[in-house]
C-alpha positions as CSV (number, residue, x, y, z in Angstrom):
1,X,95.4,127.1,121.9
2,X,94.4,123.4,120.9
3,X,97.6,121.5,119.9
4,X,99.5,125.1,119.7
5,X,101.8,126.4,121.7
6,X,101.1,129.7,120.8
7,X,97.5,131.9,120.2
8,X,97.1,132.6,115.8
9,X,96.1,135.9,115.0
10,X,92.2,134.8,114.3
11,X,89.5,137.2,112.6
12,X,86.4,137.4,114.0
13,X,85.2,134.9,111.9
14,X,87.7,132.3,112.8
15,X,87.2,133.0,116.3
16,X,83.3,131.9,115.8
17,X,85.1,128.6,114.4
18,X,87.3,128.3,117.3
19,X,84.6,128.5,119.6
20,X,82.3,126.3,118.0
21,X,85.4,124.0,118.1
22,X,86.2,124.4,121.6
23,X,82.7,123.8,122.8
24,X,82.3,120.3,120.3
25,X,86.0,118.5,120.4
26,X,84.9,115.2,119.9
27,X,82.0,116.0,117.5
28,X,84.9,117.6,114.8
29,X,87.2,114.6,114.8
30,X,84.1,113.2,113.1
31,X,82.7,116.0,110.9
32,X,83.3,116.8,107.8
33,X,84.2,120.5,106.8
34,X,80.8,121.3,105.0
35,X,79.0,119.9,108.3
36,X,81.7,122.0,110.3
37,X,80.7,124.9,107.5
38,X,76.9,124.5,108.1
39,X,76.9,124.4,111.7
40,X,79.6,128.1,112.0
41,X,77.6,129.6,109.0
42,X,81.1,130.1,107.0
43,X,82.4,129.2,103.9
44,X,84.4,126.2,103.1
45,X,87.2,128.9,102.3
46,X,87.3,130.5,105.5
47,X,87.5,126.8,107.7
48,X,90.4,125.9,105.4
49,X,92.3,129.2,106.1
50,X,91.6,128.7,110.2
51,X,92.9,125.2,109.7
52,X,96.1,126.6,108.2
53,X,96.5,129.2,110.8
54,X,97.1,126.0,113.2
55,X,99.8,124.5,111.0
56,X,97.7,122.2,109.3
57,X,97.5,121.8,105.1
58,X,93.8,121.4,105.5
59,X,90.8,120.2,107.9
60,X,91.9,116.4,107.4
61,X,95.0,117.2,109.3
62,X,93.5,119.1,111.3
63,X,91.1,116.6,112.9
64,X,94.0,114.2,112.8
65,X,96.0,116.9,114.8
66,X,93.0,117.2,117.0
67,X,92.1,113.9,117.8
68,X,95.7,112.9,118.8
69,X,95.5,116.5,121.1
70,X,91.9,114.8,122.8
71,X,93.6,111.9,123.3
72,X,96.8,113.4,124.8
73,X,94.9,115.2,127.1
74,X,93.1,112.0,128.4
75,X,96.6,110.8,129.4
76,X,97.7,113.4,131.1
77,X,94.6,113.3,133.1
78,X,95.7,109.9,134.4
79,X,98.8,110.5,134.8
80,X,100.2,107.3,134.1
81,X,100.8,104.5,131.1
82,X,98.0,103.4,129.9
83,X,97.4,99.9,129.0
84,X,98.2,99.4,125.4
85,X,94.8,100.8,123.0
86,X,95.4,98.9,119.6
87,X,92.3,101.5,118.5
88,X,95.6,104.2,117.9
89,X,97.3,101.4,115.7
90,X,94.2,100.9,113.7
91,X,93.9,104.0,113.0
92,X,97.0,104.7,111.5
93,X,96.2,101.7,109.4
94,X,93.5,102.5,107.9
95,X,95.1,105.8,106.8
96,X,97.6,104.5,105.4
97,X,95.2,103.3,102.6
98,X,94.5,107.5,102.2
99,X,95.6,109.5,99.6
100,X,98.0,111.9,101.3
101,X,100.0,108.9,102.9
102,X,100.5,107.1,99.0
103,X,101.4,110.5,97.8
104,X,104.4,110.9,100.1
105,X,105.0,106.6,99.5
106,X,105.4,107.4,95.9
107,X,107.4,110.2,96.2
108,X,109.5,108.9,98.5
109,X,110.3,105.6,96.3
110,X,110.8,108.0,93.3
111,X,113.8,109.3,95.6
112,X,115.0,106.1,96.2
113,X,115.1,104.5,93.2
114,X,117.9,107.7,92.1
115,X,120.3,106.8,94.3
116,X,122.5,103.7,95.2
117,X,123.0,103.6,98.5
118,X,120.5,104.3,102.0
119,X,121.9,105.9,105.0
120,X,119.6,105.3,108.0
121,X,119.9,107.8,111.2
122,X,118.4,107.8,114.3
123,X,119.3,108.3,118.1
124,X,118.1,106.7,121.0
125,X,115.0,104.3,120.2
126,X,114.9,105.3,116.8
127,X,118.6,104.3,116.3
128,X,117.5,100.5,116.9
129,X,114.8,101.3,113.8
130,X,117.5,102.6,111.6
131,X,119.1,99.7,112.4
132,X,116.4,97.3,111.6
133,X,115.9,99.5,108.4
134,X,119.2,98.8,107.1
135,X,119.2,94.9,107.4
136,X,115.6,94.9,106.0
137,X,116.5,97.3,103.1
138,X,119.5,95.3,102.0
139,X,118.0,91.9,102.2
140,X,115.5,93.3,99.8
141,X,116.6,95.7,97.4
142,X,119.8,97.9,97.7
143,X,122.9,98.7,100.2
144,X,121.7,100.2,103.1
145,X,123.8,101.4,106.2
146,X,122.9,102.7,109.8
147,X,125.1,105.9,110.7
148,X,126.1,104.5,114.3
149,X,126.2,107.7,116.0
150,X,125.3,111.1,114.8
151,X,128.0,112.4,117.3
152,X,130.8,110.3,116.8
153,X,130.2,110.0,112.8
154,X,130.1,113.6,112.0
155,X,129.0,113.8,107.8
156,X,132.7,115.2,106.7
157,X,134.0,111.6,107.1
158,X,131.7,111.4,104.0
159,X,132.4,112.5,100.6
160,X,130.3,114.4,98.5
161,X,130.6,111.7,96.2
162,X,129.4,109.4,98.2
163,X,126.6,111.5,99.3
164,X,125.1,112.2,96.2
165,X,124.6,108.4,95.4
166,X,123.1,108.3,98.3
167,X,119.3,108.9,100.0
168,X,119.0,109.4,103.9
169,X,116.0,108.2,105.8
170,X,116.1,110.0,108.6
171,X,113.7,108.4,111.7
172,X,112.5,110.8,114.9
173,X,109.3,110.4,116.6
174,X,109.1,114.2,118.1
175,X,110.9,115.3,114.3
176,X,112.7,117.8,117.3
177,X,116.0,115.4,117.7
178,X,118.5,117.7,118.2
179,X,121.6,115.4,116.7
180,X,119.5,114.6,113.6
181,X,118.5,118.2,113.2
182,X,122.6,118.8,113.6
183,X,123.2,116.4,110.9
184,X,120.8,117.3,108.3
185,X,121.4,120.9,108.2
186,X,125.0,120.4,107.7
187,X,125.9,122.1,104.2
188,X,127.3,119.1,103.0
189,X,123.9,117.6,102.8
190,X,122.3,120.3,100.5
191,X,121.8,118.3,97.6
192,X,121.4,115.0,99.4
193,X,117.8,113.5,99.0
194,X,116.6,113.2,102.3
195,X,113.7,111.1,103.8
196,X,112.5,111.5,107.2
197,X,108.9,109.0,109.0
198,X,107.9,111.6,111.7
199,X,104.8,111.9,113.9
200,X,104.2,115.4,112.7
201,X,104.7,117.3,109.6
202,X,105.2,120.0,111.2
203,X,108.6,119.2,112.8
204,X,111.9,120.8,112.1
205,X,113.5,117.6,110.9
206,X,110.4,117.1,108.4
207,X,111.0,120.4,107.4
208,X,114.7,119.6,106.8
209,X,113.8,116.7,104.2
210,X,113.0,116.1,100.5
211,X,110.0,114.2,101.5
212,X,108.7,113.8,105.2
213,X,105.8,110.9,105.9
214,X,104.5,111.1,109.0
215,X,102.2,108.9,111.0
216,X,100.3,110.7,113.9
217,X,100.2,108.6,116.7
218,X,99.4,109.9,120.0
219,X,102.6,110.6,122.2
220,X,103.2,108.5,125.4
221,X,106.0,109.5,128.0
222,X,106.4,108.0,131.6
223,X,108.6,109.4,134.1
224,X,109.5,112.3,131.3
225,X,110.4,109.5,128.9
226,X,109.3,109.4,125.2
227,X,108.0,105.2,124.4
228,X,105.7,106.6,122.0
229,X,105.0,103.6,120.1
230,X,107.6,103.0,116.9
231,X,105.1,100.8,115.1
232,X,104.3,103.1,112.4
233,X,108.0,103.6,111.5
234,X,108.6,99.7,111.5
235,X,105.7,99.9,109.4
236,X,106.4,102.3,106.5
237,X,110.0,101.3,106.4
238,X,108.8,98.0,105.5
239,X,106.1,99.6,103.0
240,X,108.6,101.2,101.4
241,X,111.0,98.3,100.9
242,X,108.6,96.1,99.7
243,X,107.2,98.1,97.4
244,X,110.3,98.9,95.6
245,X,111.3,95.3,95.5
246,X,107.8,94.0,94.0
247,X,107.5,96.8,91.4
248,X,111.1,95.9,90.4
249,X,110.0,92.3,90.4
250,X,106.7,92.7,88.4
């Protein structure tokens, strides 16, 4: 239903938001709830529980959510890679600016300023970000290290010691990796802090971390391949490390 993959148990009254929805997809990426409110004759109440129902916090993710689901279903139409639409990148930008997105900054930067060390993991393309994350944190602020290889490092040739100094960023653009997922719910990570730049909140490895900040960027595959872009990551990895360095330097 939408960007599920399964049908919410709606009430009657959700239902006459869902269909109102359905028949208007591009209008609602551009409402706001009390014009989505007017226009279904329900309360503000009732649109925020529907929106919840879809695994969103509120109608803001929602229409995110829903606008990357449009977009996604554009693609699929063509069947092929599109050429490259900066208007995705924009986007993201400008929320970046938003509330919610300097919320999970601040928190994240509160975890990192606890600890001593950064431990970067990723596989596949994200593995070449943890990488870059590494030699951009420690040129800038603190020790940082890239864990290779989930498979071959397994986290008991780490000591708890060690692990409580340190915070992991953990970097997966479906948040569905299953080597990450391995290596995050191992016990000895339990009272590790734990960072992880997602496209969706909603994904196990964001529900695995301390503090998750996702982007929500619309997904790309060809030929069954994930190259959704890794833009946003590169992006809030360096947001983060430069704004620990200047608020250390100011």
């Amino acid at each position: 239903m939408l960007f599920l993959d399964s049908t919410p148990d709606l009430t009657d009254l959700e239902l006459e938001i869902y269909k109102y929805i359905s028949d208007h997809l591009e209008q609602t990426t551009y409402m706001r709830i009390r014009e989505l409110s007017k226009e279904t004759h329900v309360s503000i109440a009732t649109i925020q529980r529907f929106c919840q129902k879809f695994d969103c916090t509120g109608f803001s993710e929602f229409k995110i959510r829903l606008k990357l689901f449009l977009q996604e279903r554009n693609l699929e139409k063509t069947k092929v890679l599109t050429p490259l639409d900066s208007s995705v990148y924009v986007d993201f930008l400008n929320r970046t600016d938003g509330l919610n997105f300097q919320e999970k900054i601040n928190e994240a930067i509160q975890l990192l300023n606890e600890k001593e060390i950064v431990l970067f993991i990723g596989v596949g393309s994200s593995n070449v970000i943890a990488e870059y994350g590494a030699l951009y944190f420690s040129s800038l602020f603190k020790m940082a290290f890239r864990i290779e290889d989930p498979v071959t490092n397994p986290i008991t040739y780490l000591s708890k010691d060690f692990l409580d100094r340190a915070c992991i960023i953990a970097l997966s653009v479906s948040g569905e990796t299953p080597e990450i997922i391995d290596y995050l719910s191992n016990f000895n990570f339990k009272d590790s802090s734990i960072i992880s730049i997602t496209n969706s909140a909603q994904s196990t490895v964001a529900k695995l971390s301390t503090v998750n900040i996702p982007y929500y960027i619309t997904k790309e595959s060809i030929n069954e391949q994930d190259v959704t872009s890794q833009l946003p990551a590169l992006f809030i990895i360096e947001y983060l490390a430069k704004s620990i360095h200047h608020k250390r330097n100011t």
